[in-house]
C-alpha positions as CSV (number, residue, x, y, z in Angstrom):
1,X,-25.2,-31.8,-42.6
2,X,-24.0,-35.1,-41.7
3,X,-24.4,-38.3,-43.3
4,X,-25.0,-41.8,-42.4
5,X,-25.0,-45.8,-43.3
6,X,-28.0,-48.0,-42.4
7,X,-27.9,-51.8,-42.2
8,X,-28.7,-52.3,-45.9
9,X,-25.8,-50.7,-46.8
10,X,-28.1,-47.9,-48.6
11,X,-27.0,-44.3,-48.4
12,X,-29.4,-42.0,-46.0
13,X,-29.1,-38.0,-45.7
14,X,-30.0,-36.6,-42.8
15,X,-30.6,-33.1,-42.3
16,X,-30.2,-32.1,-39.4
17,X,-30.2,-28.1,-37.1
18,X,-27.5,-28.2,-33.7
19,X,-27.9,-26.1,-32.1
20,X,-25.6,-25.8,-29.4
21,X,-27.2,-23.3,-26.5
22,X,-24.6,-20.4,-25.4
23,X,-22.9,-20.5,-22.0
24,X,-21.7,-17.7,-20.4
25,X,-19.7,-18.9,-17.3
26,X,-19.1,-16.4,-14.9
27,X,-17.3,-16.4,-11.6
28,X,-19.6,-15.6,-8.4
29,X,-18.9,-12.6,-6.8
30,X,-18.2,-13.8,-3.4
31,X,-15.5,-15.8,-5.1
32,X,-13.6,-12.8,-7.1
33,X,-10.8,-11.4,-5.4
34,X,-9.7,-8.8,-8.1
35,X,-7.6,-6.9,-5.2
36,X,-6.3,-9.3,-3.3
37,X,-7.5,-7.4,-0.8
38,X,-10.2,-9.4,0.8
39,X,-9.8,-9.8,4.5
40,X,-5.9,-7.9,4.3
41,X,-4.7,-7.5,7.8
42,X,-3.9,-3.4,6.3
43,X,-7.2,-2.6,5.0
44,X,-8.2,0.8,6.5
45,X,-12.0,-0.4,7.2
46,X,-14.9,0.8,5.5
47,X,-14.2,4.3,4.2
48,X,-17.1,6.6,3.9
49,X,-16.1,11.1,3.2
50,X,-19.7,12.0,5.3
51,X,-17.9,9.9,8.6
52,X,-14.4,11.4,10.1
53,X,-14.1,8.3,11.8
54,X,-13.2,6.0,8.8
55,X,-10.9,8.6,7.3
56,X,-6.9,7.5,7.2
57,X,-4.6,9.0,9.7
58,X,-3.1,12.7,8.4
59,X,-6.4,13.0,6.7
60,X,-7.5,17.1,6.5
61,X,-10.9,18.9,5.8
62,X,-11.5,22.0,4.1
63,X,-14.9,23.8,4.5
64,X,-13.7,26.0,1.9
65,X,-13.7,25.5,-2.0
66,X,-17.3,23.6,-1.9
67,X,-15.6,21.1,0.9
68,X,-12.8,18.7,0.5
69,X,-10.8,16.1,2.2
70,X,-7.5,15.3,1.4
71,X,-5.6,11.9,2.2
72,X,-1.8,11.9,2.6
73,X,-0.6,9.1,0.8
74,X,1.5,6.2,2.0
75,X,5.3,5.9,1.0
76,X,4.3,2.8,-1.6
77,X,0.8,4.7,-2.7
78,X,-1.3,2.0,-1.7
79,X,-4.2,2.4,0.4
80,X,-6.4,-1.1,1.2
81,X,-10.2,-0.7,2.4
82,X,-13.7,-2.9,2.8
83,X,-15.1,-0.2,0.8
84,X,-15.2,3.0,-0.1
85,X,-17.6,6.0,-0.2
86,X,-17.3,9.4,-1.9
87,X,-20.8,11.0,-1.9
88,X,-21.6,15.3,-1.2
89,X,-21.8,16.1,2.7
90,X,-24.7,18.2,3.2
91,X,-23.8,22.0,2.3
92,X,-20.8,20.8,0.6
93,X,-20.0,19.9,-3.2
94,X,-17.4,17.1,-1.8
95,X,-14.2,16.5,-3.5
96,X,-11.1,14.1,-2.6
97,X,-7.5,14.6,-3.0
98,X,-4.0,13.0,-2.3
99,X,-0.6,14.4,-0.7
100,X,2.2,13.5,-2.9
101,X,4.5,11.0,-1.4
102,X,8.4,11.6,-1.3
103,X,8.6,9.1,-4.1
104,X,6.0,10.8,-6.1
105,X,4.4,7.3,-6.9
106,X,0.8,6.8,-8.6
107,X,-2.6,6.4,-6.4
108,X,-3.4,2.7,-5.8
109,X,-6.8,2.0,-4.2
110,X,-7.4,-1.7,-3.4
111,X,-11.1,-2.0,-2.1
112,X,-12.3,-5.5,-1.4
113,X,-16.2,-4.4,-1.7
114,X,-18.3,-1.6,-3.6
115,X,-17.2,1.9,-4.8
116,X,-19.3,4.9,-5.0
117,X,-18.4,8.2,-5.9
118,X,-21.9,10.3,-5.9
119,X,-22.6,13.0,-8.0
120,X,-21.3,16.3,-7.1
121,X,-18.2,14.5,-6.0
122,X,-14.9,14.3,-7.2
123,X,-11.8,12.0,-6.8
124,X,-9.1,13.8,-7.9
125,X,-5.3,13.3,-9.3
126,X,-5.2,16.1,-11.3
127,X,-2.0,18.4,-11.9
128,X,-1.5,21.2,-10.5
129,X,-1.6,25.0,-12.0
130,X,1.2,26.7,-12.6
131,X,2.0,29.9,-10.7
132,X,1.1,33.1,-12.3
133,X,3.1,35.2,-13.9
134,X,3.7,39.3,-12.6
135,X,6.1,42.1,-13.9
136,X,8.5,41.1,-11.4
137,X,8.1,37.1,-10.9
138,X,8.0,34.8,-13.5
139,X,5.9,31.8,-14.0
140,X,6.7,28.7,-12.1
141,X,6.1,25.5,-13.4
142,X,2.8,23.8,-11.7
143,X,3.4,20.5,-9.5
144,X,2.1,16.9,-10.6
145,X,-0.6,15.1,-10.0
146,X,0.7,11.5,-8.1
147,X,2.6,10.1,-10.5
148,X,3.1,12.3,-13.0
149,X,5.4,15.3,-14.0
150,X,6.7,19.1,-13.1
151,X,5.7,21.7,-15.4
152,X,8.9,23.6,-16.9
153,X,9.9,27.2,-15.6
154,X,9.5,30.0,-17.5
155,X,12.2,32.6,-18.3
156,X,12.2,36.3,-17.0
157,X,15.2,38.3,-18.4
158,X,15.0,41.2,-16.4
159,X,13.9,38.8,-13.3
160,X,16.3,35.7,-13.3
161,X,18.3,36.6,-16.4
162,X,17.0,34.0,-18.9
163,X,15.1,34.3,-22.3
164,X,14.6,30.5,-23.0
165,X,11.9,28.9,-20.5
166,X,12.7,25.0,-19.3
167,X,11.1,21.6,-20.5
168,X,8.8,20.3,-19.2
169,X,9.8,17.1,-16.5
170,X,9.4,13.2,-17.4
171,X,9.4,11.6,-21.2
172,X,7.0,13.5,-22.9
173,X,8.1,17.1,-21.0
174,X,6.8,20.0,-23.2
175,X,8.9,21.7,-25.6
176,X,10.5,24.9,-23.4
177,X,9.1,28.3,-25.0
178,X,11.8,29.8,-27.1
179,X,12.9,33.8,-27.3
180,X,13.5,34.3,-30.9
181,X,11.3,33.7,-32.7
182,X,9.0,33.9,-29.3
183,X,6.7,30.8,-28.9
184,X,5.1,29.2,-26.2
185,X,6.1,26.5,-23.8
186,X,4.7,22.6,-25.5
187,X,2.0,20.7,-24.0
188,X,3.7,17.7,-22.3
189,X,2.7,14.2,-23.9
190,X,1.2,11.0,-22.0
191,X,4.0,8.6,-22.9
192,X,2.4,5.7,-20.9
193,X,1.1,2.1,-22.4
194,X,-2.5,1.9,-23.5
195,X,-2.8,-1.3,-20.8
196,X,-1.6,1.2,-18.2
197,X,1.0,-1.6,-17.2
198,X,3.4,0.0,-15.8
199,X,1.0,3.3,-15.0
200,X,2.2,6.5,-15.2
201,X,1.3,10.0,-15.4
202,X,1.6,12.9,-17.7
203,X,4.3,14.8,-18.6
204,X,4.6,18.4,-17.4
205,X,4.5,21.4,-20.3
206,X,7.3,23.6,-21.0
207,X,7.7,27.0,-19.4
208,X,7.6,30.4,-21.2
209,X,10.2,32.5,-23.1
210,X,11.0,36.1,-22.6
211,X,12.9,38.8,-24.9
212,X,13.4,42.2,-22.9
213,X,13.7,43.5,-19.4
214,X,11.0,45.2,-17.7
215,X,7.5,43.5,-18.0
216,X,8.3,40.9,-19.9
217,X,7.5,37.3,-17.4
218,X,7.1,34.3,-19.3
219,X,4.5,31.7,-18.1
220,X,5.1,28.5,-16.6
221,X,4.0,25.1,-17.8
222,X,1.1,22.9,-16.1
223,X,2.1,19.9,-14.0
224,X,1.2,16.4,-15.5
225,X,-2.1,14.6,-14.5
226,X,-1.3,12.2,-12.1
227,X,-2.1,8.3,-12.1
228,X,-4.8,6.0,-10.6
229,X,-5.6,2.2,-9.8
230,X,-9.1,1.7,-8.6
231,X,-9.3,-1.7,-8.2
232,X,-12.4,-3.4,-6.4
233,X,-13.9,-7.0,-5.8
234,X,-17.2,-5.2,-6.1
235,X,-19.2,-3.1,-8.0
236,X,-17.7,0.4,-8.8
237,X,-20.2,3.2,-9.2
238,X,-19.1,6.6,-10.9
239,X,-22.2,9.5,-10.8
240,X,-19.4,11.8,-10.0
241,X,-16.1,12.7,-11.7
242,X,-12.5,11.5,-11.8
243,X,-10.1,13.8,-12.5
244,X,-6.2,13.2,-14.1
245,X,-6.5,16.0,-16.1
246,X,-3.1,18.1,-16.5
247,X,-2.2,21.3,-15.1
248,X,-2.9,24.7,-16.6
249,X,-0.2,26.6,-17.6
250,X,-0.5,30.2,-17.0
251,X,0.4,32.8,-18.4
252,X,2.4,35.4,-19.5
253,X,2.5,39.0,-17.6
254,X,3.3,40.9,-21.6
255,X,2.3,38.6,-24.3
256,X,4.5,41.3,-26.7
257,X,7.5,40.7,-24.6
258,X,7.0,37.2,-23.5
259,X,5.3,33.9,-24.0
260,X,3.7,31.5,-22.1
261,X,3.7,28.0,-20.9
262,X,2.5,24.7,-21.7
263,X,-0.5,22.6,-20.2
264,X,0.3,19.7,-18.2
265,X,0.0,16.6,-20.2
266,X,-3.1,14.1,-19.2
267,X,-2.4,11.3,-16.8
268,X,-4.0,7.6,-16.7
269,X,-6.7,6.2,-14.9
270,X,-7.3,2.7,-14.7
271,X,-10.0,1.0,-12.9
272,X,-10.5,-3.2,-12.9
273,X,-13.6,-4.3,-10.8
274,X,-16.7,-7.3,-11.2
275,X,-19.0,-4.2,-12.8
276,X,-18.6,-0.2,-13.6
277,X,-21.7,1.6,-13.7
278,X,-22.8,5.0,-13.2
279,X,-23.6,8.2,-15.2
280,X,-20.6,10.2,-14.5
281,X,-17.5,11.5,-16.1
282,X,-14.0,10.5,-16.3
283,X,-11.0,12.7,-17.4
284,X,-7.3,12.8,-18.4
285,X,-7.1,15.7,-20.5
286,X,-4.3,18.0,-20.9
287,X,-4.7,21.1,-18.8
288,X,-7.1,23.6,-21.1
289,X,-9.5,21.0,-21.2
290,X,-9.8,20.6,-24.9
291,X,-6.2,19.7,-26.6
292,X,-5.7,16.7,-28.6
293,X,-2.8,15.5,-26.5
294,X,-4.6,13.2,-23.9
295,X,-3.9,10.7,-21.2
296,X,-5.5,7.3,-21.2
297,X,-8.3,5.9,-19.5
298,X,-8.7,1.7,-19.1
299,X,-12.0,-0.1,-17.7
300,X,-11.4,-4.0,-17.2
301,X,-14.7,-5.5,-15.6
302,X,-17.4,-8.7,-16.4
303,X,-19.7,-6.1,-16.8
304,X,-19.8,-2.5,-17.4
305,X,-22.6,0.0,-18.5
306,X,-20.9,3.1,-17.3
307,X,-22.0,6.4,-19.9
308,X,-20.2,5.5,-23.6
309,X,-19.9,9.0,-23.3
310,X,-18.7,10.1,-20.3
311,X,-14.8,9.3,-20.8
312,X,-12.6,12.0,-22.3
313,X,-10.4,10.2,-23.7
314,X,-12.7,7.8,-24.9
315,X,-12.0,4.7,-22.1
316,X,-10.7,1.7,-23.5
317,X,-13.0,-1.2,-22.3
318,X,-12.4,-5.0,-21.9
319,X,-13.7,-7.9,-20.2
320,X,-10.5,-9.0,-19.4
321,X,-9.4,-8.8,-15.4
322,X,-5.7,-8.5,-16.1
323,X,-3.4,-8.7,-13.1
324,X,-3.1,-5.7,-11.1
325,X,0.7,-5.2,-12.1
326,X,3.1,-6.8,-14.6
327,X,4.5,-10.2,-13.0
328,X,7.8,-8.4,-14.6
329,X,8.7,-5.5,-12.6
330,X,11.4,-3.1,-14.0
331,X,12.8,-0.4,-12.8
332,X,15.5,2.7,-13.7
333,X,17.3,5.2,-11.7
334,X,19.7,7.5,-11.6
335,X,21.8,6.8,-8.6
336,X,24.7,8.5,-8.8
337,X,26.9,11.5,-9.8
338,X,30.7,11.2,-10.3
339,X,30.5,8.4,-7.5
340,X,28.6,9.9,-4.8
341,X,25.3,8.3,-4.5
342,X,22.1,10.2,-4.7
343,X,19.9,11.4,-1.6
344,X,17.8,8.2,-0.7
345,X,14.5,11.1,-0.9
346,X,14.3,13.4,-3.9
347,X,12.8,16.5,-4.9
348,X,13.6,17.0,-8.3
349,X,10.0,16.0,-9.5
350,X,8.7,18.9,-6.8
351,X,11.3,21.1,-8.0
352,X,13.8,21.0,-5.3
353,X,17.5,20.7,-5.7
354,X,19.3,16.9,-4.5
355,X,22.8,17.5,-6.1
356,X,25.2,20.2,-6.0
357,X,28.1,19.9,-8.1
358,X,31.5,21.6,-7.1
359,X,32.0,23.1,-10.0
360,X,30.8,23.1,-13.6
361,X,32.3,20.6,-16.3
362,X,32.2,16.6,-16.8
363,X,30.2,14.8,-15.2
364,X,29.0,10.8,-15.0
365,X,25.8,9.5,-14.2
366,X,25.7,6.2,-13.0
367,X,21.8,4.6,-14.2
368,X,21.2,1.6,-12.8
369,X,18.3,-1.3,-14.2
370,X,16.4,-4.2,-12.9
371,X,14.4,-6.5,-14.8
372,X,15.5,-4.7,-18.3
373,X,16.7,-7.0,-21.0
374,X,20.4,-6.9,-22.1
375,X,20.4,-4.8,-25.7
376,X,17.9,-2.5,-24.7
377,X,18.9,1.0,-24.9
378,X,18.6,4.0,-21.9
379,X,17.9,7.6,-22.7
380,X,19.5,9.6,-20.1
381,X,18.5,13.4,-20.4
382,X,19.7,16.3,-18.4
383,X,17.5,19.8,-18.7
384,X,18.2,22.9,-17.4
385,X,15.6,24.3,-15.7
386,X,15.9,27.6,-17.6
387,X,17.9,28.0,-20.9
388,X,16.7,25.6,-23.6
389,X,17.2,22.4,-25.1
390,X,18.1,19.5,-22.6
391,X,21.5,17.5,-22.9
392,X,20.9,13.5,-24.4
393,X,23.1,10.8,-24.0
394,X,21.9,7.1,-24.7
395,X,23.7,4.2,-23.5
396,X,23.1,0.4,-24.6
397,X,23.0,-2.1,-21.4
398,X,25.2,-4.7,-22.4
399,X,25.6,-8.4,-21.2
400,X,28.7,-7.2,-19.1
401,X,26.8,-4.5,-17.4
402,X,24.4,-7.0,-15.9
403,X,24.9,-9.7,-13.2
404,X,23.0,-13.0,-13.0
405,X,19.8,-11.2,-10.7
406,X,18.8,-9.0,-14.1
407,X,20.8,-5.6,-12.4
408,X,22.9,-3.6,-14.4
409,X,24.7,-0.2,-14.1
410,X,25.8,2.0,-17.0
411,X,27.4,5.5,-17.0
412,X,26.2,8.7,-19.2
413,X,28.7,12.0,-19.6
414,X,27.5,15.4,-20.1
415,X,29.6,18.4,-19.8
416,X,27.4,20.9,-17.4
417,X,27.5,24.7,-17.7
418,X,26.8,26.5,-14.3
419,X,23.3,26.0,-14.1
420,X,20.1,24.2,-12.4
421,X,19.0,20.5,-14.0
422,X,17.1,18.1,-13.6
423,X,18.2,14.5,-14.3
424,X,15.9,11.5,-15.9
425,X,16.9,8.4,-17.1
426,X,14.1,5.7,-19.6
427,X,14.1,2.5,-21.2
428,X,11.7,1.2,-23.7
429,X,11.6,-2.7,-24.8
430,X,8.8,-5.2,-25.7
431,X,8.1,-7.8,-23.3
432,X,7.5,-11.2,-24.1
């Protein structure tokens, strides 16, 4: 209602209906550039599975197990293309996989037209199983997806002397399966940000316990799911499946003996594109497939009909296109022991061994930050790969332990019995 005066001075009501006709404003397609990827002097071409000559260099194809190809991924994880094309070669039930880099990073897949992974296909960053457990071996813990976390070992007192299995790797690493009472390794948790900004993967579950000699193997726990960016200036098509599920565990050889392991923890997928369509599935479970603790799954896109019921976890979806990384970066790392620095390339997240110490006793972990705030405070955990509970020190970075670039170096202490560990360091703050 509004009113107004005429020339006589007299009051007049007007009724009066605006109506004010909606406007959606959209950007053209040919002018998104969601990748920044359009025209990028490393794109890899057009990739398409049914044509050898557009795969990436390294790439290798197994006839067996319905038919797969498998990608080595670069040292930074990102792979550029024009587009990208994951459909079933004739005979084959066509799946894709990646090669862990040395740094163990997530997938990145920056394609600056259309995605379409066909039904009967399969993209997959998945954990891997861990190793079965016999009267004479016990369970090792299963490798991670890209991105995410080792599964723990599991113990074998008659076989490598232990009763109490090991955590799980990374921040949410299973609980390790314990001898007395005898339980089961943990499933590992997906400790990543619902915006999957920073992305991460799962956490690997905790190995299996064991209580006597003889058959008596404890499983090991499943590797974490790994992590995925699909980001296209296109349309992306799913009829197929993506897969960050976590690792089985496996397990035990004498369930009245021994125990077994936990499932990998789920990983996160995140996919940003102009439209996501299709009729297929999406998952980033932990490894049985049906336990509550799950990864996360993110769709950012203009428009997006893909199946409300195709994403386990349920996806989160938004029509925002949020950039591709945070314009933040921070990092953490443990980079060195009693003043030695740490092997540029490490295989503690594959389960190799980086360190050796001299001798058992003290010993000082330099961690060192960038881009992490003054008065936040780092977790620095040490866990034996067999024997129980990890070793926790936290340490607040303080003004003085930063310089004027946001880097800063603190020390954590733990006094080491003779044993195998592995090392992680985390920070958790709010951004602005």
């Amino acid at each position: 209602m509004m009113k107004t005066r005429d020339r006589h001075g007299l009051h007049r009501a007007l009724f009066a209906t605006l109506t004010g006709a909606a406007v959606a404003l959209a950007t053209p397609a040919a002018a998104l550039d969601i990748c920044g990827c359009a025209g990028h002097p490393d794109s890899l071409g057009a990739f398409d599975i049914a044509d050898d000559t557009t795969w990436p260099p390294g790439s290798t194809f197994n006839a067996g197990n319905n038919g797969g190809l498998t990608i080595p991924l670069p040292e930074d994880g990102v792979m550029i293309f024009d587009s990208f094309r994951l459909v079933s070669v004739v005979g084959f039930t066509t799946y894709l996989r990646f090669v862990r880099n040395t740094a163990n990073t997530p997938v990145t897949l920056l394609v600056a037209g259309d995605v379409v992974i066909g039904g009967s296909s399969s993209l997959y960053v998945a954990g891997g199983y861990a190793a079965a457990a016999t009267s004479n071996i016990a369970g090792a813990g299963g490798l991670p997806g890209p991105g995410g976390f080792r599964g723990g070992d599991a113990a074998a007192l008659g076989v490598n002397g232990q009763s109490e299995g090991g955590e799980g790797l990374g921040p949410g690493g299973g609980s390790w399966g314990t001898s007395a009472p005898l339980t089961a390794g943990g499933v590992g948790v997906f400790v990543g940000r619902g915006e999957l900004r920073p992305l991460v993967g799962g956490s690997g579950g905790g190995g299996g316990a064991s209580n006597s000699t003889g058959n008596c193997s404890g499983g090991g726990g499943g590797g974490g799911g790994g992590a995925l960016l699909l980001a296209a200036d296109g349309t992306v098509t799913v009829n197929g499946t993506i897969d960050a599920d976590g690792g089985r565990a496996s397990g035990t050889s004498n369930g009245a003996c021994a125990s077994s392991g936990g499932h990998g923890g789920g990983g996160g997928v995140r996919i940003i594109a102009e439209t996501i369509n299709g009729s297929g599935t999406m998952f980033a479970r932990a490894g049985d497939g049906s336990s509550g603790l799950r990864g996360a799954i993110r769709m950012e896109s203009l428009n997006n009909s893909f199946n409300q019921n195709g994403a386990d976890p349920r996806a989160t979806r938004v029509q925002v296109l949020s950039p591709l990384v945070n314009s933040l970066t921070p990092s953490i790392a443990i980079t060195g022991v009693d003043g030695t620095p740490v092997p540029e390339v490490l295989q503690g997240s594959v389960g190799g061994v980086d360190f050796v110490l001299p001798a058992p006793g003290v010993v000082n972990l330099q961690v060192e930050t960038s881009n992490v705030p003054a008065g936040t405070t780092v977790e620095v955990a040490v866990k034996p790969r067999l024997g129980g509970a990890a070793l926790r020190e936290t340490v607040l970075l303080e003004q003085q332990n930063c310089d004027t670039a946001a880097q800063c170096t603190v020390f954590a202490s733990f006094d080491l019995q003779s044993n195998v560990y592995f090392a992680e360091a985390q920070a958790t703050f709010q951004t602005p």
